[in-house]
C-alpha positions as CSV (number, residue, x, y, z in Angstrom):
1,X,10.8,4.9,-28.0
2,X,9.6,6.4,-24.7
3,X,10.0,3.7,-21.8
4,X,8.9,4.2,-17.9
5,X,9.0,2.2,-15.4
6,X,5.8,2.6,-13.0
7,X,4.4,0.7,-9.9
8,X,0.4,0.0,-9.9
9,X,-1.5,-0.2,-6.7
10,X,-4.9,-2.1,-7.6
11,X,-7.4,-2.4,-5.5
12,X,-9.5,-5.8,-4.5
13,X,-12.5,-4.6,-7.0
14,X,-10.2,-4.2,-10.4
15,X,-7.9,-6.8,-9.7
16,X,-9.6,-10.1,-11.5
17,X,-9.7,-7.3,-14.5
18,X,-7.3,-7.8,-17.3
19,X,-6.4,-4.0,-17.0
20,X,-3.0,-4.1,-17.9
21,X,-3.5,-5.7,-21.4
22,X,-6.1,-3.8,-22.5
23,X,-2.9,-1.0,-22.9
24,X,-1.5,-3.2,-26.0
25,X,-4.7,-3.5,-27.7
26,X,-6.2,0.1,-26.8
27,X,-3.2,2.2,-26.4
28,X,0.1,0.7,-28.8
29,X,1.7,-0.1,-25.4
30,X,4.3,-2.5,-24.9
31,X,5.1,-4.0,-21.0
32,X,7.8,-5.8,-19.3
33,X,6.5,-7.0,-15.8
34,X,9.6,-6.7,-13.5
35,X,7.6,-8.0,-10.2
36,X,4.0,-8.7,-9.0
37,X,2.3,-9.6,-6.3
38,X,-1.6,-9.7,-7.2
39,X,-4.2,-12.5,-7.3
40,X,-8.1,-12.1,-7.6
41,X,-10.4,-10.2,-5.2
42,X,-7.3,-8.9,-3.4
43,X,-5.1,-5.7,-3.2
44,X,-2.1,-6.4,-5.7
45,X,0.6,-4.7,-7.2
46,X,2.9,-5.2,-10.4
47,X,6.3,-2.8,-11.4
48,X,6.0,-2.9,-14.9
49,X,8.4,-0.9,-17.7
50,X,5.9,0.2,-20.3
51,X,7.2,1.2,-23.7
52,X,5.5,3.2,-26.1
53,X,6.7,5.0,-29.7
54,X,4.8,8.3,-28.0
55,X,5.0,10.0,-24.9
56,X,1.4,10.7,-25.8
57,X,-0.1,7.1,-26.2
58,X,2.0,6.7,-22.8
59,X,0.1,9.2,-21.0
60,X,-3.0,8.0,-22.2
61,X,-2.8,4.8,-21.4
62,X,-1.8,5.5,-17.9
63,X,-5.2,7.6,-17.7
64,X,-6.7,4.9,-18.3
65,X,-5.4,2.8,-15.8
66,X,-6.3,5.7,-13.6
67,X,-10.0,5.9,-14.6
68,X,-10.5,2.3,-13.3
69,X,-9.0,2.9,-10.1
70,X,-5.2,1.8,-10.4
71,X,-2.8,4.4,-8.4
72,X,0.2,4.7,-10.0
73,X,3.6,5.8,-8.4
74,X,7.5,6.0,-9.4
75,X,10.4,4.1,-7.7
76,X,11.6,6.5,-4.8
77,X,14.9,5.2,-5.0
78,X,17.9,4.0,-7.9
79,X,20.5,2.2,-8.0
80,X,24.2,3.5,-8.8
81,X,27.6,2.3,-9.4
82,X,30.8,3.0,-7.4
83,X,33.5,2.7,-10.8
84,X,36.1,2.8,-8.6
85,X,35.0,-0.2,-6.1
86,X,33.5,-2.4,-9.2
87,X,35.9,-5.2,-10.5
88,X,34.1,-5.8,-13.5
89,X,33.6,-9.4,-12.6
90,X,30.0,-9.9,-14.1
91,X,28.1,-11.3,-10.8
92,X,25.6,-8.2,-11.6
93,X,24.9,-8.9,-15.1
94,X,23.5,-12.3,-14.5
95,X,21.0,-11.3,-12.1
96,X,19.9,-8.0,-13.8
97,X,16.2,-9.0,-15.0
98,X,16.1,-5.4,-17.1
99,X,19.7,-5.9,-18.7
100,X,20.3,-2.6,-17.3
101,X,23.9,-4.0,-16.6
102,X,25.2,-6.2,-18.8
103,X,29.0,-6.7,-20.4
104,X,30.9,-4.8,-23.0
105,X,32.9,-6.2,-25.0
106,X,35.6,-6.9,-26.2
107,X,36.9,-4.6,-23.4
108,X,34.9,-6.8,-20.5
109,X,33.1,-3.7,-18.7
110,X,30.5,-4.1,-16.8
111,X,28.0,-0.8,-17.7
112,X,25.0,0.3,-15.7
113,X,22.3,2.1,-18.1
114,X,19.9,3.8,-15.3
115,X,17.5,3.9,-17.9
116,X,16.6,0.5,-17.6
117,X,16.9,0.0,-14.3
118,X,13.8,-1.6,-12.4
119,X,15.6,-1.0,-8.6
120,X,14.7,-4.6,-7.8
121,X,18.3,-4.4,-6.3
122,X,19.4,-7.9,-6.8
123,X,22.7,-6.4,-8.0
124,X,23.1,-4.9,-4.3
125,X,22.5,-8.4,-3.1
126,X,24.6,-10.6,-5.6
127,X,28.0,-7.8,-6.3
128,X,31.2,-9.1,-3.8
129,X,32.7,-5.8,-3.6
130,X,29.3,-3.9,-3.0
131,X,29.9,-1.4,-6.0
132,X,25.9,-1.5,-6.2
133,X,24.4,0.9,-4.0
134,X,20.8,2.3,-3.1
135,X,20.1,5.8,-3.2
136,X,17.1,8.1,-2.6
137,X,15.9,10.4,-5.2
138,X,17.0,13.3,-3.1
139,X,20.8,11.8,-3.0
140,X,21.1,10.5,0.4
141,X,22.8,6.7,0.4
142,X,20.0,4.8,2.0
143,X,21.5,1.7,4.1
């Protein structure tokens, strides 16, 4: 399964348009909305983790999204871990809306799958010890 997670920028004249669901029915694509801010007749955006079985019906459906006038970008930061800061207490896990960190048991880790993060960075906000940390693609901490 090839998953992404993509920002869309609509723009006031595609907005009211049902867009986004017309990439399960044309395209065999699943999504997850992780945050939105849109409403009709108004510039909007949605971070969304779209899932498909092919790259290819991914790319596709993306062109399409295109072709009606939806820019589409990539987070510019992620999220990472400090091991040797985290206490494994769990605050994270319950806040994580993409299950990107969640508990292992039976040995009671808390793991962080990058994969699935959204970089909503509620874990930044909620960990006590501040073992979540924002970074920019090109490495640098960001404060």
């Amino acid at each position: 399964m090839y998953s992404k997670i993509v920002i869309l920028n609509f723009p006031s004249e595609v907005a009211q348009k049902a867009l986004v669901c017309q990439l399960t029915k044309k395209y065999d694509l699943m999504f997850n909305i992780l945050r939105a801010d849109i409403s009709n007749k108004r510039e909007g955006f949605m971070v969304l983790e779209i899932s498909s079985p092919a790259k290819a019906d991914f790319k596709k459906g993306v062109e399409f999204l295109k072709t009606h006038g939806v820019s589409i970008s990539h987070p510019e930061h992620q999220i990472f871990k400090d091991e040797e800061i985290c206490t494994h207490c769990g605050a994270c896990t319950a806040v994580c809306p993409t299950e990107a960190l969640y508990i292992q048991r039976p040995e009671m880790e808390v793991i962080f799958d990058k994969k699935k993060c959204s970089v909503c960075e509620l874990c930044i906000l909620t960990c006590p010890t501040r073992a979540m940390g924002l970074f920019s693609k090109t490495g640098e901490e960001v404060s």
